[in-house]
Every structure is written in C-alpha cells, then in structure tokens.
N, C-alpha and C positions, 0 to 999 in steps of 0.2 A: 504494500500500500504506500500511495507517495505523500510523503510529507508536505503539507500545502502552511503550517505557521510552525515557526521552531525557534520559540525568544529561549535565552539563555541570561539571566541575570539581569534583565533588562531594566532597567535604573532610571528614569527621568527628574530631573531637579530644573525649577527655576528658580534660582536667589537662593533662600532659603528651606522653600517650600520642597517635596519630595511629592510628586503628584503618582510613581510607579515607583515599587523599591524592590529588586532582586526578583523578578518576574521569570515564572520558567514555566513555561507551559506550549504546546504542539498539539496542533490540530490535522489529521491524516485526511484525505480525500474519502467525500462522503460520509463523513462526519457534520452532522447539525448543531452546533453549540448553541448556547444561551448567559448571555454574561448579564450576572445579578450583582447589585449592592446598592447603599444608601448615597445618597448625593453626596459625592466630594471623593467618592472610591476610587475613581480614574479608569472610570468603564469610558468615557468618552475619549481622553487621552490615549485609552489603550487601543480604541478605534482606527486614531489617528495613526499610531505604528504601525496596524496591520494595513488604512491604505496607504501605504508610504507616504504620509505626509509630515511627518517628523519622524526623528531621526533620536535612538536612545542615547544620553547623556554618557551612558556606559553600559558594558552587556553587548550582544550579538544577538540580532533580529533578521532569521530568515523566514521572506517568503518568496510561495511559489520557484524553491530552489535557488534563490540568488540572495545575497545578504547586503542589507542597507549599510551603505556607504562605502560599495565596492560596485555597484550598478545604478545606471542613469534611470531615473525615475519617473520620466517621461516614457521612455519605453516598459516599466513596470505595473504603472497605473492602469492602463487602458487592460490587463488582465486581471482588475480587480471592480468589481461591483457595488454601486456605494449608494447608500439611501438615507440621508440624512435632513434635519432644520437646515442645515448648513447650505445645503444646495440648494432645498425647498427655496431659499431665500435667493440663490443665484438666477431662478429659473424666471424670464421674463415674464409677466402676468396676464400681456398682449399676445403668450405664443400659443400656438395652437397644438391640440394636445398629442395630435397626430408627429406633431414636428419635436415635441416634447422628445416623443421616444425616438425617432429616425436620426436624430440630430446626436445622440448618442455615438451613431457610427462613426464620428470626427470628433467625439471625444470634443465637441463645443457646447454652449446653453446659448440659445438664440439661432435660429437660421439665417442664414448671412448668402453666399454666392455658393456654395458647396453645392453638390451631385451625387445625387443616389440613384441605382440602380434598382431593377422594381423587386430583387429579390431583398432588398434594406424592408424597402415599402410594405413586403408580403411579410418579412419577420416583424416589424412592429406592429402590425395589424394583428399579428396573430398572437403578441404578447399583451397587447389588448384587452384580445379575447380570452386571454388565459386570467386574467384578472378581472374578467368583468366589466369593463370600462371600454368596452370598444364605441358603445352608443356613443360615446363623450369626445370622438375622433376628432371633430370638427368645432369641438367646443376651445373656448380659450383656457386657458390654465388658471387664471388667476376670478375665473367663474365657479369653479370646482370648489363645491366641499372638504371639507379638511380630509376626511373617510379617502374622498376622490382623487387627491391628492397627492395621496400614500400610495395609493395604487398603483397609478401611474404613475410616480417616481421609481419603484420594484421595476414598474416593466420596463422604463429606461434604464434600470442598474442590470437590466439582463440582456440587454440588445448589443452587447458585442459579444454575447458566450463567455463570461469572465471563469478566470476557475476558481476564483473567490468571491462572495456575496457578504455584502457586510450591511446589516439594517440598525441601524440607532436611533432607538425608543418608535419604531415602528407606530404602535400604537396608543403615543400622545397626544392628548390633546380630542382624543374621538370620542363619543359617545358611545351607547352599548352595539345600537346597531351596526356603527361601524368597523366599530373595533372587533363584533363578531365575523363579518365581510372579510375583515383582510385578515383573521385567523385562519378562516375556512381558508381565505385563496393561501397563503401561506402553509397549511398542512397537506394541501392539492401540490404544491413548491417541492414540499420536503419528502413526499410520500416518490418521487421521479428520481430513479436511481441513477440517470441524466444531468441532475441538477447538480449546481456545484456545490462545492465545500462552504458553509455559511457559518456566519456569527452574529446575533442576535443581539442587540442589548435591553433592557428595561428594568425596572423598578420592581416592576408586580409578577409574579408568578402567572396570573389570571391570564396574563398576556401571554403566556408560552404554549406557541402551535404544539398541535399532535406532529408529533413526526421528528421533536425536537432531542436529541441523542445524548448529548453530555450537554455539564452544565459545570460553571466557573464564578465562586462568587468572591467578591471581591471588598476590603475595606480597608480604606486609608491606603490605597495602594497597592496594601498586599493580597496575595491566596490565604483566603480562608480555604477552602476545600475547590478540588478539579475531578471530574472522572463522570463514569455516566451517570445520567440523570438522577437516575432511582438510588442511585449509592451517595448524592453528594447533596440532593434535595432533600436532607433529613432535619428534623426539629433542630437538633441541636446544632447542628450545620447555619440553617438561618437563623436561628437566636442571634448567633454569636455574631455573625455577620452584621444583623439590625439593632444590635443590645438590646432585644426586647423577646421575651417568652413567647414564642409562636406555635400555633398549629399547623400543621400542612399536612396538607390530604388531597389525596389524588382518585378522580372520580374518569372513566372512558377517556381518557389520554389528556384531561386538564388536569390545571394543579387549581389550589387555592391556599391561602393563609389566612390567618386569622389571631389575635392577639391570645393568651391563654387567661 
C-alpha cells in the first residue's frame, strides 16, 4: 500500500506560540481519516502541511512520495484536493457554478481566456451530478446556499483526480438538512474504492460520514490518540482531548457525543 502523508516530528512555531509539536502520523492510500479537537488544536495548520502550503519549522513532511522543501510546490499542489472557508472566500461570487468546477482544471478561481476541452466539461458535469448540485450549473456561486456551497467546492476539489482530498470543517456553518446532504454525498465519496486518500477535519463527531476509517484527535498541537476509528473514538480518548467527560456512541455508521 502507498504511503500518500508521512510527517515525522513535524514541529510548527510562530514566535513563541507552538501551533504542531513533534507530529508523527501517515496516512496509506485508501485510507478515510477524520481529524478531531477543540479550537486552537492545529487541525487547520495541520491542513495546511498536508496541502503544501507551509512548510514545518522542523521534522520531515512527506506527501504523495516527495518531501517538503526538497520539491517545487507548484507542481505538488495540483495532486492535492482542497475544500476549504479559505477558498470559499477566493471563489468569485459572479462565477458561475458550472465554471466553478471546470476552472479547476488550471488550477485558477475565476474564468479568464483558458480552454477546455469537452471531456473537462463532461467530468465536471458529472461531479455535479455526483453531488447533487448539477440543477445549480448555470446558477452563480455566490446565489448558492451555504449547504450548496460545500458541494460544489468537493466537486471542484475533485476535478483534476487529486490522490489526496482534504475537506476543513466541511460541515460549518449548515443547518440539519444540509449538513445531512453532504454526509450522505460524502459516504457515497468514501464508500468508491476509486476515491482518493482523504482527511477530514471538524469539531463534532455528528459530522463524521459512514465510510470514515481512522481517526486523529488532536490538542494543543499534539496526538492525543491515531489509529482506526473504533479503536481511537473511545470515551476516554475524547474526554481527554475536550477536558470534559463525554459519551460517545455509535448508532448505523454515525457517531454522537454527549456530555456525561
């Protein structure tokens, strides 16, 4: 099995702050994670390593076979999948949703003079449809529903075949029905032995699609517990993580918590 994330001590400091401290955890092909902890943990930082967008203060960070600060990252990005506020916020509000996702293929936000060919056309149309959102082709982006949003940002985080998929906090900010929509299409994602290697972030357990395999929680930094789901999602595993006595229980492939 190929190793698609392989940090080794991975360190991040600003100033004085320590936002990742001595990170060691690898993610194999076909592997679904889920990265938990309470605000401040460095589950959005640790984001940022895996899409090469920074670079760790110390420690060795490999993905997709090549290790950060020994390869041009330009060439390593476009084989990574990213759905995040961060780009929600890049994506112009005037584009249309169709252009959303084709526009991917150059790795741009905004349609400009570029050229696709109609097999781009026929793959975005059909990540669309995989999500649900195909009605919404010809709609503008910044008319979309939060729910609608998310969607469609997924199906541009997959429109160049990445062999890494990386979604953070996915399911902020939605409501119930939304946030049930893109679990369903998310466990439709994860159940394709096709799909790539993904990492997941959020807050709440509720949020974690069926289909989700191991799980990584994190706080102040550091690993609290890594390994599969069922062995790392345990009471005492999240107490410790959120210092607060939790229940967690797991019903038809969701999870839930609850205070004790």
């Amino acid at each position: 099995m190929t190793t698609v994330v392989d940090l080794a001590e991975v360190t991040i400091r600003r100033g004085e702050a320590v936002l990742l401290d001595g990170i060691d955890w690898s993610v194999e092909e076909g592997e679904r994670w889920v990265v938990i902890g309470p605000n401040g943990a460095g589950k959005t930082t640790l984001l940022q390593i895996l899409a090469a967008q920074m670079h760790p203060t110390s420690g060795v960070a490999g993905l997709l076979g090549e290790v950060l600060g020994t390869v041009d990252v330009f060439e390593l990005r476009p084989r990574i999948g990213m759905s995040s506020a961060a780009v929600a916020e890049r994506i112009p509000r005037g584009e249309r949703v169709a252009d959303v996702v084709v526009s991917a293929a150059y790795g741009v936000l905004g349609r400009w003079r570029e050229e696709y060919d109609e097999m781009d056309y026929e793959q975005a149309a059909g990540l669309l449809h995989r999500f649900r959102v195909e009605h919404l082709a010809d709609r503008t982006f910044g008319t979309l529903s939060e729910g609608e949003r998310k969607r469609v940002q997924i199906a541009r985080a997959l429109m160049t075949d990445p062999e890494l998929l990386l979604l953070d906090e996915p399911g902020a900010g939605l409501d119930l029905s939304g946030r049930e929509a893109l679990i369903g299409s998310l466990a439709e994602l994860y159940a394709d032995p096709y799909a790539p290697a993904s990492v997941l972030v959020t807050h709440h357990v509720e949020e974690i699609p069926p289909g989700i395999t191991h799980a990584l929680l994190l706080k102040q930094g550091r690993v609290v517990a890594a390994g599969p789901i069922a062995d790392t999602l345990t009471e005492q595993n999240m107490s410790t993580t959120f210092d607060l006595a939790l229940r967690i229980s797991q019903e038809d492939g969701r999870w839930s918590a609850r205070a004790r």
